[in-house]
Structures are given as C-alpha cells and as structure tokens.
N, C-alpha and C positions, 0 to 999 in steps of 0.2 A: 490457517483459518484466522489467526489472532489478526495478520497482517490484514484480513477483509474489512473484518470490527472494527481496527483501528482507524481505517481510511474511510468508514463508516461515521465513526463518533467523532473525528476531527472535522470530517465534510457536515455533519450536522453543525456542530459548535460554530464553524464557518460562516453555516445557514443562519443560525442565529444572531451571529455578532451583525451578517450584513443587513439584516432582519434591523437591527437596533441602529445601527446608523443611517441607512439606506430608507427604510420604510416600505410599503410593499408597494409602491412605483418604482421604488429604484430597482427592486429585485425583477418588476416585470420590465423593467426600462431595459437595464444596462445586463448586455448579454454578456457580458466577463464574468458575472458574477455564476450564472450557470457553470460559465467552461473553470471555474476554479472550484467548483463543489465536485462536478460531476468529474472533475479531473482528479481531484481526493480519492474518490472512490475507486477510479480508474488504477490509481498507481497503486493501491493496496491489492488489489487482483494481478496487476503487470509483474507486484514483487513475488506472490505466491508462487503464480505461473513460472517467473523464471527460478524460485527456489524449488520447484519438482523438477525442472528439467534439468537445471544444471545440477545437483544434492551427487546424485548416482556416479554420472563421471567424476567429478574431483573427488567424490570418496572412495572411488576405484584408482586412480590414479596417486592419492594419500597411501593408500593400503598398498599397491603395487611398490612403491617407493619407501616402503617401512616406516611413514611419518603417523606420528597419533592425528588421529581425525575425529578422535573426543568432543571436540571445542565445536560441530556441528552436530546440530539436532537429528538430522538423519541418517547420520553414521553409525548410530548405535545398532 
C-alpha cells in the first residue's frame, strides 16, 4: 500500500511543479505531461502487484534452500 501513496504524492508534487512552470495551458496543451503523472501512479500499483505475486515464490524457494528471507517484508 505505501508503494500506492508514494506514486500518489510523487505524481501530485509532479502535478504541481508542472502546474508552476507550465501554467494550466500547458497542462491542458502538452499531453506528456498527463502520461508522466498518470504513469507515477501507474508504476506504484505495477510495483505492488508484482510484490504480491512474486513475495510467495521466492520466499518458498529462500526457505526451501535454507537461506534467511528476513530481509523481506512478507517472509515473516
């Protein structure tokens, strides 16, 4: 969930910055400035999704091989 927020409050700050240089023509002008907000958002959901999918196997396959798997958050 943190990984959501995070790509939440970076894409906002984004929003802003291009808010202060840009003006709100350039924000409705220049369609890049969309695809890098809304791609913020995007990669923080992308990373979640693939830390639930992949967590499971490599801490089965840690544990299968006697290695400590501590050092991730879902191992425990």
């Amino acid at each position: 969930m943190v990984k959501i927020i995070v790509g939440y409050v970076l894409a906002t700050l984004y929003g802003m910055g291009a808010f202060l240089v840009v003006g709100y023509e350039g924000l409705v002008s220049i369609p890049q400035v969309n695809v890098v907000f809304w791609g913020l958002i995007a990669s923080g959901f992308v990373i979640q999704i693939l830390e639930l999918a992949l967590c499971k196997p490599v801490c089965r396959v840690l544990t299968n091989n006697h290695l400590s798997a501590r050092w991730m958050s879902c191992c425990h």
